[in-house]
N, C-alpha and C positions, 0 to 999 in steps of 0.2 A: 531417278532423280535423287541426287546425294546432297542431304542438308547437313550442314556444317554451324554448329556455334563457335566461334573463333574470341575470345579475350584480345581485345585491341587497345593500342595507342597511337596506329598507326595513322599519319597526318593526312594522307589520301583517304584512310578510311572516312576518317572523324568529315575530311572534306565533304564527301560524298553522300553520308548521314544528314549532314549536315543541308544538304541542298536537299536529299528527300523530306526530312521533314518541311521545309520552307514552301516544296509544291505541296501540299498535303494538307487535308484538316486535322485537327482545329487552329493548326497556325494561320492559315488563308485565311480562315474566317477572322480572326483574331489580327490580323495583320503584323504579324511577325516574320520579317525578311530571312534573311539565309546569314546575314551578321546575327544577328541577334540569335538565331539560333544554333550559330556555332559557337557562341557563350555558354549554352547548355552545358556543353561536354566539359569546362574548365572547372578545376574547383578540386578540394582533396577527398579520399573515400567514395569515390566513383569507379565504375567499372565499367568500361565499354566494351558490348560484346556483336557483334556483326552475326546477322543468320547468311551463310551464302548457299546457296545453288548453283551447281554446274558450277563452282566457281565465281558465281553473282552475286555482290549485294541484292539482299531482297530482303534486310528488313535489319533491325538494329535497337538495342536497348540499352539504358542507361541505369545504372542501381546504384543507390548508395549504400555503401557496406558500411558508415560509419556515423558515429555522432548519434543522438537524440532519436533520431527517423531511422537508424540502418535498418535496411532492410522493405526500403522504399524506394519501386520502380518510376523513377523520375519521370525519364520518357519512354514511351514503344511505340514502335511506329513501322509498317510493313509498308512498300514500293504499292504504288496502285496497280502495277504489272501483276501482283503475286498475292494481293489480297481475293480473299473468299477458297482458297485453299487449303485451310487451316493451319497456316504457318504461324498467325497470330497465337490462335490457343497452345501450340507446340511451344511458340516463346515464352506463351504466360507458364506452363509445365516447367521449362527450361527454369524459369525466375523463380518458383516456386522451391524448386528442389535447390537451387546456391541458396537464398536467403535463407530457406530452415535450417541450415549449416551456421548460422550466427543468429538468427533471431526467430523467437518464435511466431511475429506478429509481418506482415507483407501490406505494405499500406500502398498505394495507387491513389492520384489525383485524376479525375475525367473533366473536362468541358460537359457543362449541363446542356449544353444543346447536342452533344456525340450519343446517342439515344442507341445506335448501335454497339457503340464499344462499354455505355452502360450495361448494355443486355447483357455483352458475351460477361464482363466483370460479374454479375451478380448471376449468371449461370456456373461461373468457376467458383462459386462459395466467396464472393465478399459483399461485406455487408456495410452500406451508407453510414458512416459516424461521423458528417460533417458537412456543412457547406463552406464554403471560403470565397466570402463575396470580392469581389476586385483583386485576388491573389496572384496571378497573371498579369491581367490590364484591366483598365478601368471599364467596368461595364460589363463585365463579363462574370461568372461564376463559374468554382471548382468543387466537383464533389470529392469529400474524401471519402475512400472505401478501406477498409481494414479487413484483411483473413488471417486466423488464430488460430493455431495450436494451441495455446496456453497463454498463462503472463510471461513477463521475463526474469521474477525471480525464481531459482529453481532451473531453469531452461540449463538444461547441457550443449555445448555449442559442440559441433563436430567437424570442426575446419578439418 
């Protein structure tokens, strides 16, 4: 099995992210269609990077590299075909090693009801600094997680 990170812009890919996430939770739950989550992907300082297999999408993340937050994994989201293989925690690794290349801080939002993707997050070393009640949608709550190297004053970037 040959896993692959691919850096994409490509409009089939983003298409196809885009419909994974929309079967998938926490969008389902949250009622977030497959428009609305191909808005995700828009926007500047963003990186879309595809995991494939065999030549498969099987799973796909969004970072921002820029602004205020860089260094903030927007979305990640693995196919339900290909979860429980540990493709996920390979992506969080993957995320972890580009962002300490520009920031020493990795922040992640979770759905407070995603109790599994809580876990794996605070088994990779990040730690709750936030709730964000209705940041999504209404009715709903986001936890923010942070993992740190250091501050950012100081920080040598190693693009």
């Amino acid at each position: 099995m040959e896993i692959v990170n691919l850096l994409t812009t490509d409009s089939q890919h983003i298409a196809d992210c885009a419909m994974m996430m929309s079967k998938s939770d926490p969008w389902i739950t949250m009622g977030i269609d497959y428009e609305q989550c191909l808005k995700a992907f828009k926007g500047k300082s963003k990186e879309i990077w595809v995991v494939e297999i065999d030549k498969e999408v099987a799973g796909f993340v969004i970072l921002q590299i820029g602004g205020t937050f860089k260094g903030y994994i927007q979305t990640i989201c693995i196919d339900v075909v290909y979860r429980g293989r540990g493709i996920g925690k390979k992506l969080l690794q993957f995320c972890e090693e580009r962002i300490l290349k520009i920031s020493p801080n990795i922040f992640i939002c979770v759905s407070s009801f995603n109790d599994r993707a809580i876990r794996v997050y605070k088994e990779f070393g990040f730690k709750l600094v936030g709730e964000l009640d209705n940041f999504v949608k209404i009715g709903f709550t986001e936890l923010l997680f942070r993992k740190t190297v250091g501050p950012m004053m100081g920080y040598q970037i190693n693009q």
